[in-house]
NUTIMI-936616 format. One record per residue (C-alpha): residue number from 1; residue in three letters; z, x, y. Coordinates in pm, 1 decimal. Example, Ala and Ser with C-alpha at 12.3 -4.5 7.8 and 13.67 -1.06 7.14 Angstrom:
<pts>
k;r;up;east;north
1;ALA;780.0;1230.0;-450.0;
2;SER;714.0;1367.0;-106.0;
</pts>
This chain:
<pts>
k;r;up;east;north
1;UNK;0.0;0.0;0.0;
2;UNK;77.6;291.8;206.4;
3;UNK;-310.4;459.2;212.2;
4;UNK;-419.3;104.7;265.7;
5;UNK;-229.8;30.7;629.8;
6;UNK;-276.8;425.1;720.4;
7;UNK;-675.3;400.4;653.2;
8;UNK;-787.2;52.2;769.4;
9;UNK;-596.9;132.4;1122.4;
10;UNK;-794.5;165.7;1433.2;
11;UNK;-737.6;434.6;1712.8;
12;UNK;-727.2;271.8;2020.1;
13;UNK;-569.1;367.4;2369.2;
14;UNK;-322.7;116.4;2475.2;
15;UNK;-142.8;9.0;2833.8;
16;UNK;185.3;33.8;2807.9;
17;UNK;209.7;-353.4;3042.0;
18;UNK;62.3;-482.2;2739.9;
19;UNK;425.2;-459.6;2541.5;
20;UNK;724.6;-633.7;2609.8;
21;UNK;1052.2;-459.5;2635.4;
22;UNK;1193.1;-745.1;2400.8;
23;UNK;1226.1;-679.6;1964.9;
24;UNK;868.6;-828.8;1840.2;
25;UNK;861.5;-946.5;1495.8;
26;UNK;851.7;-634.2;1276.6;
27;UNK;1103.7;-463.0;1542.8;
28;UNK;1447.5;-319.6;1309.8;
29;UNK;1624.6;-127.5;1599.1;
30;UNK;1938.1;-207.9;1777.4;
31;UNK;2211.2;-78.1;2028.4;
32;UNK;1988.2;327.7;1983.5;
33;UNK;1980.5;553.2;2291.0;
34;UNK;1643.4;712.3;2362.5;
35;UNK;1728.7;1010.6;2575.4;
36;UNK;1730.3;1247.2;2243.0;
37;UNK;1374.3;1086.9;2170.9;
38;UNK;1260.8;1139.0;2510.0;
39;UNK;1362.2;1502.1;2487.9;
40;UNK;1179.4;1511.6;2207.0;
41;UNK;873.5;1444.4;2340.1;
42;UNK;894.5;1643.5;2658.7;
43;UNK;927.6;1948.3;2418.6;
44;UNK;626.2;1870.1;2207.1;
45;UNK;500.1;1543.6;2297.9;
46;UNK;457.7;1177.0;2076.5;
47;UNK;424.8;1353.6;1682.1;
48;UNK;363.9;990.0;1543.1;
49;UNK;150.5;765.4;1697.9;
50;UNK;295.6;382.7;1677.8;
51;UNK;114.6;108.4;1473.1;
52;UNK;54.7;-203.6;1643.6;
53;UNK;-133.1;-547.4;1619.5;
54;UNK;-255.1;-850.2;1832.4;
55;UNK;-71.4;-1157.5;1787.8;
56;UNK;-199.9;-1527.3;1840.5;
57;UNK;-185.5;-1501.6;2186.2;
58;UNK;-405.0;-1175.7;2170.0;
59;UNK;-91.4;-984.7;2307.3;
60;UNK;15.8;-666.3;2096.5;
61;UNK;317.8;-656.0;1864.2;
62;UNK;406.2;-319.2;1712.5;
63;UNK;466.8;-285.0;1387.6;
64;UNK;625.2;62.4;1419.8;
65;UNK;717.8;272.0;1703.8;
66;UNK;932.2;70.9;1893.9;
67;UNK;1197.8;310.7;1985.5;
68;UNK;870.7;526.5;2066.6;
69;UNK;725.6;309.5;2310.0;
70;UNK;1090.9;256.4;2466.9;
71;UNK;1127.9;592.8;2584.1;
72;UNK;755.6;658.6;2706.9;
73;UNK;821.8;332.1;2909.2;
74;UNK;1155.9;521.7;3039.8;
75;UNK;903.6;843.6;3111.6;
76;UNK;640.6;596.8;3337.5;
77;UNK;385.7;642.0;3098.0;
78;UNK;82.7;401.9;3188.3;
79;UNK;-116.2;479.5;2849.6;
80;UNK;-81.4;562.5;2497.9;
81;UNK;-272.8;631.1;2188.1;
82;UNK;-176.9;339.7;1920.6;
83;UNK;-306.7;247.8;1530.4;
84;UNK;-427.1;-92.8;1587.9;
85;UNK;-378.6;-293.8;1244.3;
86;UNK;-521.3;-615.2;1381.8;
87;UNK;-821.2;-581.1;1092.3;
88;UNK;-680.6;-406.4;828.6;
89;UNK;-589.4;-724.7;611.6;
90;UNK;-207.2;-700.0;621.9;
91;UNK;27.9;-968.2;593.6;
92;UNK;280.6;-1047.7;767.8;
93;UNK;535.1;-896.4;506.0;
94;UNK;343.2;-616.8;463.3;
95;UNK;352.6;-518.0;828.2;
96;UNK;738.8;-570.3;837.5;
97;UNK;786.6;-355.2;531.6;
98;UNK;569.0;-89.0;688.1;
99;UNK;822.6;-74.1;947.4;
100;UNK;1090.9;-81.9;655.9;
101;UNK;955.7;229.6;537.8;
102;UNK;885.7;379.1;865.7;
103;UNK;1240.1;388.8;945.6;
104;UNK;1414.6;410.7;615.9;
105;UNK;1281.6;764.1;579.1;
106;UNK;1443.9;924.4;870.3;
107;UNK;1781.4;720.0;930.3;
108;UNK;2035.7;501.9;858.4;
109;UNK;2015.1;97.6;974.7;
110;UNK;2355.7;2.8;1139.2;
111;UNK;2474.6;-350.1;1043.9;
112;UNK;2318.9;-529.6;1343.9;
113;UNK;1934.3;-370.0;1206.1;
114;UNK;2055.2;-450.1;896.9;
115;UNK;2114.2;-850.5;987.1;
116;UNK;1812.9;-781.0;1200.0;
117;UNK;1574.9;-725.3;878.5;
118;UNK;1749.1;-959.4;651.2;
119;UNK;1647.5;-1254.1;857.5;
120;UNK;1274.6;-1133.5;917.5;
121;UNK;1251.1;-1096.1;522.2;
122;UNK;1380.2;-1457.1;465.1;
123;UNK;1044.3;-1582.9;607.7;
124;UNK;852.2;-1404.9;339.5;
125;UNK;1023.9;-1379.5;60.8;
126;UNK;1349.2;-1528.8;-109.6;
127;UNK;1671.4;-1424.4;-139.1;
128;UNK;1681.8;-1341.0;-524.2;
129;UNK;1396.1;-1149.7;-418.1;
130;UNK;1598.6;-957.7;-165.3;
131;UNK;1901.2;-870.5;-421.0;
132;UNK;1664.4;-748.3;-690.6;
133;UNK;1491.2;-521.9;-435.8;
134;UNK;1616.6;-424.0;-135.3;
135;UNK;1998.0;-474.5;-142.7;
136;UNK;2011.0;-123.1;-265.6;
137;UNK;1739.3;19.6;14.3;
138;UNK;1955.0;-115.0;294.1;
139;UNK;2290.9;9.5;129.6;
140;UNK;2403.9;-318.0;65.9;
141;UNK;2711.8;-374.9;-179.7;
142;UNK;2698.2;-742.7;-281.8;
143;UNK;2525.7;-1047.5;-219.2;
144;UNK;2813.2;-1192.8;-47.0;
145;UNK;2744.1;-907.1;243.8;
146;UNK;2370.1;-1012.8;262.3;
147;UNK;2496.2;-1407.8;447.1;
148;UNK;2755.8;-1181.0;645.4;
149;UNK;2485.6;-928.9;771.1;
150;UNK;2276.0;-1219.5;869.9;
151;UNK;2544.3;-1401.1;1057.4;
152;UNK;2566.4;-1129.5;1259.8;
153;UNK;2189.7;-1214.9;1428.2;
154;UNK;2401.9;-1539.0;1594.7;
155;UNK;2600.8;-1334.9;1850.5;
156;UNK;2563.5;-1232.4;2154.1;
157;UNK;2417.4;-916.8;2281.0;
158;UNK;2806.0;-789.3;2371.1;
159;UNK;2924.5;-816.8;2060.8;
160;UNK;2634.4;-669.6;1853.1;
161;UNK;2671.7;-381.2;2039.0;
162;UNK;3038.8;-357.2;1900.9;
163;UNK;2952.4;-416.7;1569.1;
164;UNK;2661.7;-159.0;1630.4;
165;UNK;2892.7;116.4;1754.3;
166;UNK;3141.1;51.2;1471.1;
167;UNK;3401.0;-134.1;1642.9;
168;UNK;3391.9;-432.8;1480.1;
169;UNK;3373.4;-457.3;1111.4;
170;UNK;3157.6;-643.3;879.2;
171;UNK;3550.6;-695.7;664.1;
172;UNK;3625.1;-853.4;1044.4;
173;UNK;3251.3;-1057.5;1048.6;
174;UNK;3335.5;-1167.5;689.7;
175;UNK;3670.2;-1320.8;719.0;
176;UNK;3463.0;-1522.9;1101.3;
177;UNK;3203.6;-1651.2;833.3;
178;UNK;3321.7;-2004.3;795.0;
179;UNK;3441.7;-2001.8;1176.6;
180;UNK;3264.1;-2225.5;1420.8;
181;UNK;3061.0;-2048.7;1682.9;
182;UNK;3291.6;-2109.9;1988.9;
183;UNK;3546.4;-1982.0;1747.3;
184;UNK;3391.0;-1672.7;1643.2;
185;UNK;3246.1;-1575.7;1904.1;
186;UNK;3614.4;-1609.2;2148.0;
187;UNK;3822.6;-1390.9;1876.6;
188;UNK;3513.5;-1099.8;1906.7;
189;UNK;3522.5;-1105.2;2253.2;
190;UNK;3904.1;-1007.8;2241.6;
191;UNK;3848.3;-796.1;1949.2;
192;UNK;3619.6;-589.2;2189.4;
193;UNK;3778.7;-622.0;2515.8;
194;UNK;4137.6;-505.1;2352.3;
195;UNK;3955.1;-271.4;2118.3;
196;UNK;4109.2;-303.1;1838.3;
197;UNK;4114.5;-107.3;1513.0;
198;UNK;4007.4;-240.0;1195.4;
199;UNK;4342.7;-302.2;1088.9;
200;UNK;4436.3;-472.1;1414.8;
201;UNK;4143.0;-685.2;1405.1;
202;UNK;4229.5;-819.2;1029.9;
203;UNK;4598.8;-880.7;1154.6;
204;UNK;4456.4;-1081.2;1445.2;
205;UNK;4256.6;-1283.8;1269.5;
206;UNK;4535.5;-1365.9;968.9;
207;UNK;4747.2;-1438.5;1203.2;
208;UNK;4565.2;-1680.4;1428.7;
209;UNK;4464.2;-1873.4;1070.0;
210;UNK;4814.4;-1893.0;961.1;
211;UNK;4909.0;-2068.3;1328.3;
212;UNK;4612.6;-2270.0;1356.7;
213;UNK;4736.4;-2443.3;1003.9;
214;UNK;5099.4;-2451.4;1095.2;
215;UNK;5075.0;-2585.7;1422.9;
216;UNK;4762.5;-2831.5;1368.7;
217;UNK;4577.5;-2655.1;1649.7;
218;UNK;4256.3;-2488.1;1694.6;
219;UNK;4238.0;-2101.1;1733.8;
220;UNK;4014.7;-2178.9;2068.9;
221;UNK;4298.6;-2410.0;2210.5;
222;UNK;4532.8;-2099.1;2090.6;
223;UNK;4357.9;-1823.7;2284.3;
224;UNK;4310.8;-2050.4;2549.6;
225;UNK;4706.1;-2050.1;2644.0;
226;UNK;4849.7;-1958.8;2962.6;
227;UNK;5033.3;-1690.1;2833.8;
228;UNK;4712.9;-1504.0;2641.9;
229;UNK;4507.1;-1546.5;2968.1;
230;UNK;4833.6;-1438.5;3174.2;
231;UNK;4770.4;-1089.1;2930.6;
232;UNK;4464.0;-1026.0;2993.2;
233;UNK;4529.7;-1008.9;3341.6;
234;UNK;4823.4;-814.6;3306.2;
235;UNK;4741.2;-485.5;3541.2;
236;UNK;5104.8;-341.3;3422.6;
237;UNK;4922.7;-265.4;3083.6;
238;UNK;4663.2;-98.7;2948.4;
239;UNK;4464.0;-158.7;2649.1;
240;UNK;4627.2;-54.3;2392.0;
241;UNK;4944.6;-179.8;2531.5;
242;UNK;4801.3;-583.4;2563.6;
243;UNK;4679.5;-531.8;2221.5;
244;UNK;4985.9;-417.2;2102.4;
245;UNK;5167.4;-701.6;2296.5;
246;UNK;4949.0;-959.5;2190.3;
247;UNK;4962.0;-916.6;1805.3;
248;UNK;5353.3;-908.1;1837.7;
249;UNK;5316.0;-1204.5;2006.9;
250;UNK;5139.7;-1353.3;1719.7;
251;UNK;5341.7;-1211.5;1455.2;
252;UNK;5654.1;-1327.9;1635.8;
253;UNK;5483.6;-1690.2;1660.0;
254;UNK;5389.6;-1699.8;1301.7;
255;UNK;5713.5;-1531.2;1119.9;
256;UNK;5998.7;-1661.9;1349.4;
257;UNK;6240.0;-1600.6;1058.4;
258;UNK;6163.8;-1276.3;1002.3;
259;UNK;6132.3;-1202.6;1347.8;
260;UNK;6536.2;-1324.2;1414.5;
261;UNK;6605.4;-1157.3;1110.2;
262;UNK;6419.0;-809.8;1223.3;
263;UNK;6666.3;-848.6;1541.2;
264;UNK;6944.8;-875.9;1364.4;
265;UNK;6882.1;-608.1;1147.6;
266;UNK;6843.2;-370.7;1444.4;
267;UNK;7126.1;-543.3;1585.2;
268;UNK;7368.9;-398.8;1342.0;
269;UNK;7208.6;-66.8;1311.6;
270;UNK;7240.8;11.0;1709.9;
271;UNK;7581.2;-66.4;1642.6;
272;UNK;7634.2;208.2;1421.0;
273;UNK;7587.8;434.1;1657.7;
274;UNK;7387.4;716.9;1503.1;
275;UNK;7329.2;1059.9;1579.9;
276;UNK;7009.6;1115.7;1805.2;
277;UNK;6725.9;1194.7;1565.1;
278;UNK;6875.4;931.8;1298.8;
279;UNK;6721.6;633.8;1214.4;
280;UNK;6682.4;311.3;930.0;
281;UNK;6390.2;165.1;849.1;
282;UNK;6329.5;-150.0;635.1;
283;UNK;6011.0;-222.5;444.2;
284;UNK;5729.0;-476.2;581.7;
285;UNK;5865.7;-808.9;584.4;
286;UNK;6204.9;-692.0;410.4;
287;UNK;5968.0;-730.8;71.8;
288;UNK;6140.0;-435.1;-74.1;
289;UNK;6479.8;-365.9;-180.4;
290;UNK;6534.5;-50.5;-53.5;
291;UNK;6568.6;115.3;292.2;
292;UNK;6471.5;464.1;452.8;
293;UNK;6651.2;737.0;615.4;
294;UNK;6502.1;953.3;840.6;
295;UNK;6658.1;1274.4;1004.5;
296;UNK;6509.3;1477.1;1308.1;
297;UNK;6699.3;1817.2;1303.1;
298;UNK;6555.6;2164.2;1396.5;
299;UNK;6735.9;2387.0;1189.1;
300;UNK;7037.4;2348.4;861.8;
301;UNK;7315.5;2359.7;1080.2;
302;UNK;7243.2;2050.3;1287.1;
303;UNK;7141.0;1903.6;983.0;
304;UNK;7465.6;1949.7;842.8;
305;UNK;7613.5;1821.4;1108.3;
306;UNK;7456.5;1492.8;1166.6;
307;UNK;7498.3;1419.7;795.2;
308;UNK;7888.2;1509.0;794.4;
309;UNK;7867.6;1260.1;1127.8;
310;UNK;7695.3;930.0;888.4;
311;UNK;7940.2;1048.9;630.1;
312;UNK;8232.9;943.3;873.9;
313;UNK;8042.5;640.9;1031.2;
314;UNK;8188.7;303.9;993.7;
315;UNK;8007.9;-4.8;906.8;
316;UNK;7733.5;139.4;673.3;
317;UNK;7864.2;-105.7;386.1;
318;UNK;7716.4;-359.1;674.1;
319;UNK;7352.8;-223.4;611.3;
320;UNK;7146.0;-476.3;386.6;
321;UNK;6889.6;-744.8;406.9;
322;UNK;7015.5;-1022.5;691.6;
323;UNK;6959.2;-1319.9;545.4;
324;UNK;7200.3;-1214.6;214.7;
325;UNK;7394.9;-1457.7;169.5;
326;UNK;7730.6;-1188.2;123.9;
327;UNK;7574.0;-1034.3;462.3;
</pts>
């Protein structure tokens, strides 16, 4: 198939007007910077030649080499030399898989691309067709990731560009699946304006499930609080720090037990009055039986000492899960 598109193409000098800026059909790139590319060709000028064809409307669609065209569009080029595969008896698969090829050979699709050729291929071709042949190409582990990577293709440009750069994870775009629009589309625009970290953004969204079914309300009417909007607009804090407030917030909302419980447990361990450098720590959620003692010393001697100063503390026998009922 290769010899085929490569032999029935056409040389044929092209104005640059004649191509708009936005992804044609066969386009597979997203959220790419062109200044390397445009280096590129300032050193040694445009190696491969894009292949392009005329659409219905007898404007031209390029079938590879948009990145290409990008940057010689950034360099005020007027005119390039193009492959014109108007006549060469392609179809429209075979032009997008061209472009498949193209790219496949020299890089890696990010998950946006990869979303991006999913949902050009589902004109063509089915999706059994998909899993028996190209979930592998694209580096795709299952078939449940396939409906993720095309869900993707429904946000907005902000948000692809975080899932682009990594930010956001398809674990993150998975869990949003079954999420309304509105929905979806409000907890990624906090998951990028607050950055958060994968693990953050998995927190986040458990927790804003778990609330929405205890209290009978939707996440939107959640986020939209006074006191989440009052956040955001804190200028106290920086990012991290709202993030960090925010999720405690959460937590706090959705394990008020444990969160009266975590007080009092810290209650009675202030209390205690331990060396500086000292500290308890409890597991997550108190699910474990045992506790941890940490030390900060610099050298044997104060270690010595601070232990011989716990060994004479009073009210260790008081250290033990609160809600005990001998507690």
């Amino acid at each position: 198939m290769g010899i085929k598109m490569i032999s029935n193409g056409i040389p044929i000098l092209v104005n640059l007007e004649e191509f708009d800026e936005a992804p044609g059909p066969n386009c597979m790139s997203f959220g790419f910077g062109i200044k390397t590319l445009i280096n590129s060709i300032e050193a040694v000028g445009l190696i491969n030649t894009p292949f392009v064809t005329r659409n219905r409307e007898g404007r031209l669609d390029i079938v590879a080499g948009y990145r290409r065209i990008m940057a010689l569009k950034a360099m005020k080029y007027d005119r390039i030399n193009c492959i014109d595969l108007s006549d060469s008896g392609l179809s429209a698969l075979e032009k997008l898989l061209f472009n498949l090829y193209d790219n496949i050979s020299i890089r890696r699709f990010n998950e946006v691309e990869k979303g991006m050729i999913l949902k050009r291929m589902m004109l063509y071709i089915s999706k059994e067709n998909i899993e028996m042949h190209y979930m592998q190409l694209l580096g795709i582990k299952n078939r449940r990731e396939i409906d993720i990577l095309m869900k993707i293709d429904e946000f907005n440009e902000t948000i692809k560009k975080s899932i682009a750069d990594g930010a956001i994870s398809t674990n993150t775009i998975g869990l949003l699946y079954d999420f309304d629009n509105r929905s979806s589309s409000f907890i990624l625009k906090c998951i990028s304006d607050l950055r958060l970290n994968f693990n953050q953004q998995l927190k986040y969204i458990d927790y804003l499930i778990d609330i929405s079914i205890k209290e009978g309300k939707s996440i939107t009417d959640i986020m939209d609080e006074d006191w989440f909007l009052e956040l955001l607009k804190d200028e106290d804090l920086n990012t991290p720090q709202k993030a960090r407030k925010m999720l405690n917030l959460l937590r706090v909302r959705r394990f008020p037990f444990l969160t009266n419980n975590e007080k009092e447990f810290d209650k009675r361990i202030k209390g205690l009055r331990f060396p500086v450098g000292v500290s308890i720590k409890h597991s997550p959620f108190f699910e474990g039986q045992d506790f941890r003692l940490e030390i900060v010393f610099k050298d044997g001697k104060e270690l010595k000492e601070k232990i011989d100063t716990l060994a004479q503390a009073e009210g260790l026998n008081g250290i033990r899960d609160p809600w005990r009922e001998d507690s």
